[in-house]
N, C-alpha and C positions, 0 to 999 in steps of 0.2 A: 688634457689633464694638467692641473697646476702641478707645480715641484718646486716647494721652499728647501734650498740648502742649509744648514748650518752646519757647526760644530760640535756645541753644546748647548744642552736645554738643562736650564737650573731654575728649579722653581724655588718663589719665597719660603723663606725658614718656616714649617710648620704645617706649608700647604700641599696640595695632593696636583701629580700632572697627569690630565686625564686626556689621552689617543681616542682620538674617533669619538662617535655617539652610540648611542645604544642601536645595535641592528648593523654596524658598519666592521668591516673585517681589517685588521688591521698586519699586515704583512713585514714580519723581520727577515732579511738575507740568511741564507744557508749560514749558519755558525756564527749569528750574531752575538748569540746570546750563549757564553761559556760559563762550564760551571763553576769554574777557578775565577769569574769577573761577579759572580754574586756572593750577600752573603754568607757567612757559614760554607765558602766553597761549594754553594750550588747546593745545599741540601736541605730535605723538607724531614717531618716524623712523622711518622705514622704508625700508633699503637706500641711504641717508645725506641723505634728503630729508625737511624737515620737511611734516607734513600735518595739517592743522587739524581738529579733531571734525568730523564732516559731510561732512569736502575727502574728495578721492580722490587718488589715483594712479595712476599705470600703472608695474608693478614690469616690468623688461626679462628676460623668460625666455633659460635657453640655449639653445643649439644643439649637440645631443649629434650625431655621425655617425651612418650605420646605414649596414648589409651586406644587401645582396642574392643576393651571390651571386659566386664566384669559377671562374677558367678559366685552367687545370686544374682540377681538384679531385683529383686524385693525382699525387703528382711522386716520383720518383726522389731517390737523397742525391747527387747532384750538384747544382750550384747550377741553378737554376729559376728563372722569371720565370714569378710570378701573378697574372694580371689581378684584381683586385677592383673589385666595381660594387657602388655603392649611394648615399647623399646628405650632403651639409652635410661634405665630404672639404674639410681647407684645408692650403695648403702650410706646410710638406711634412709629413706627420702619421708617427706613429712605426709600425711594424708591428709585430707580435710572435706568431712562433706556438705556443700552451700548448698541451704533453700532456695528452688528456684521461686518461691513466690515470696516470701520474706526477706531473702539473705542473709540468713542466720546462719551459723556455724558449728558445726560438730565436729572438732580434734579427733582423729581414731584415739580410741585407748590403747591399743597398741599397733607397729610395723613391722612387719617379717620382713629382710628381704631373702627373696630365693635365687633369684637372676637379675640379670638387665632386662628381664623380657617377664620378669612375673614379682611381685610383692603381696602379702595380704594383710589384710586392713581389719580390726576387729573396733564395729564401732558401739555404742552403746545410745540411738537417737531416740530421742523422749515423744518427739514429734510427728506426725503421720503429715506425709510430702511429699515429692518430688525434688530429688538433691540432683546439683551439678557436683564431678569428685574434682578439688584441687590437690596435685602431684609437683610438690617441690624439691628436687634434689637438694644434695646440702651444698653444691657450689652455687646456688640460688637460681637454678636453669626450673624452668615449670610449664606446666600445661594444665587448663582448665578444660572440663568436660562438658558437653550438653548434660542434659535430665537423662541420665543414666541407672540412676537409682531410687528406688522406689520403697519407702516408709510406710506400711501397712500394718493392721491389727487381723491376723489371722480371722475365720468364724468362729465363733464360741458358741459351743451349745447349751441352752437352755432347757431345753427338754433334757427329764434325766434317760440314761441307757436302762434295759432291760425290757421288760411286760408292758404292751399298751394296751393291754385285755386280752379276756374270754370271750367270746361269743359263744353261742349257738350255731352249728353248723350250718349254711346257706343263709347264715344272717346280715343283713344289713348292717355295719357298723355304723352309719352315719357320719361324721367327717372328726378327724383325728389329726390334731395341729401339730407339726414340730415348727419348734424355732431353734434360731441360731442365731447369733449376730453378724453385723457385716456381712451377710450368707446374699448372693445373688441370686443361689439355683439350687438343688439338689438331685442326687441322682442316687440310683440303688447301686451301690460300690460292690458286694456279693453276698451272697444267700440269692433267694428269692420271694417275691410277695404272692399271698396267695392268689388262686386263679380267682378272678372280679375284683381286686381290688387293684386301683391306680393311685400313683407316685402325682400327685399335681405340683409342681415347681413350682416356686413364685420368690420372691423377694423378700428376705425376712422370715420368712414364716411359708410353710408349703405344708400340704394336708393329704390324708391318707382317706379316700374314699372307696364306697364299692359294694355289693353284696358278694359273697365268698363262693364260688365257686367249685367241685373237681373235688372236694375231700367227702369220701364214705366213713372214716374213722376219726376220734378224737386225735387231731394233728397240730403241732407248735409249729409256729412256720419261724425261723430265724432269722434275719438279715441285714447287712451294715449299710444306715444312709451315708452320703461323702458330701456335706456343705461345701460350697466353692465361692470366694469372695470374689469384690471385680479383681483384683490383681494374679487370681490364680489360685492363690492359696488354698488348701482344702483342710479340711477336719474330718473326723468319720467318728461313727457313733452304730453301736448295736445296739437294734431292740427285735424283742417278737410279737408275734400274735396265734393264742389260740383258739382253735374251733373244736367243740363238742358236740356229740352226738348221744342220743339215747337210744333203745333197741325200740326198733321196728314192727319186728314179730314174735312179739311174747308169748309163752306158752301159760295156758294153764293148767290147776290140778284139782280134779274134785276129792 
């Protein structure tokens, strides 16, 4: 091992003196380097505190919010109030909910806070979507959400409520359409249909077929459909259907 002695190493006004190459360890003696022989008496800053070679510190982390989980998670474009749960919520923090296929934006109309752990959000979106929620405290600490929230138009019905006919007792009705919009399915919510006729579900639109069955007297049968979109959503709607009958065994009179 080579070993140059000197004294002092002064490098030219202006230029840098550079120990070793990149990858090489370069080794000072126990207490070579004192803090009273640099700079500032040996001291660096760190987040505006000075700290002496050797000292430490404790640098103050933030406190970002997070999302757990929100109720609703599908709202209609009328204005909505949505609970949001999750931590470190301070008053009153900003909501906001982004398109995930756009990136468009909806401000809440308004922010409740209730806790560090609950806020709700009352928004008013014009738009049918899939939103991510942004959550900004007011010291500017925030968290952005996946597709949490979901922009739907309920089913609307089309067909009106009430009477879908009279029949004749054991009659065939032939096929009886309800619509709805948005509607994926339908299902009989309570009453009952008469005995032979069936609920056929479909998309849009679902039909009431059958010959009637099980009734000996003039009977109104009552009962509520429940429309169900893709997102859940339902609507219900009553109507009836009646069956009549005429006498059987008349008498006569001379």
């Amino acid at each position: 091992m080579s070993e140059v002695k000197v004294n002092k190493i002064s490098p030219r006004s202006g230029t840098t003196v550079t120990m070793g190459d990149s990858g090489d360890t370069v080794v000072f003696p126990s207490n070579a380097l004192q803090n009273s022989s640099l700079p500032g008496s040996g001291q660096i800053t760190i987040n505006g505190q000075a700290v002496a070679l050797g000292g430490s510190v404790t640098i103050a982390t933030e406190t970002r919010p997070t999302v757990s989980g929100i109720s609703p998670s599908t709202i209609e474009n009328t204005q909505t109030s949505v609970v949001i749960t999750g931590t470190n919520f301070a008053s009153v923090p900003l909501v906001t909910a982004i398109s995930s296929t756009t990136g468009a934006q909806f401000i809440a109309d308004e922010v409740s806070f209730t806790s560090s752990t609950s806020i709700t959000a009352k928004f008013t979106i014009s738009v049918d979507a899939s939103y991510k929620l942004y959550v900004e405290n007011p010291d500017g600490n925030a968290v952005q959400t996946g597709a949490i929230l979901t922009v739907s138009d309920a089913p609307a019905w089309q067909t009106s409520a009430g009477t879908l006919g009279t029949f004749s007792g054991g009659a065939n009705i032939g096929t009886i359409t309800l619509t709805a919009t948005n509607s994926t399915g339908m299902t009989v919510q309570s009453g009952s249909l008469p005995g032979g006729i069936t609920l056929n579900s479909g998309s849009g639109s679902s039909t009431l077929t059958g010959t009637e069955s099980g009734a000996s007297a003039d009977t109104t049968y009552n009962f509520t459909i429940r429309a169900t979109d893709a997102e859940g959503q339902t609507a219900d709607r009553a109507f009836s259907l009646t069956f009549t009958f005429t006498a059987n065994n008349s008498m006569s009179f001379n």
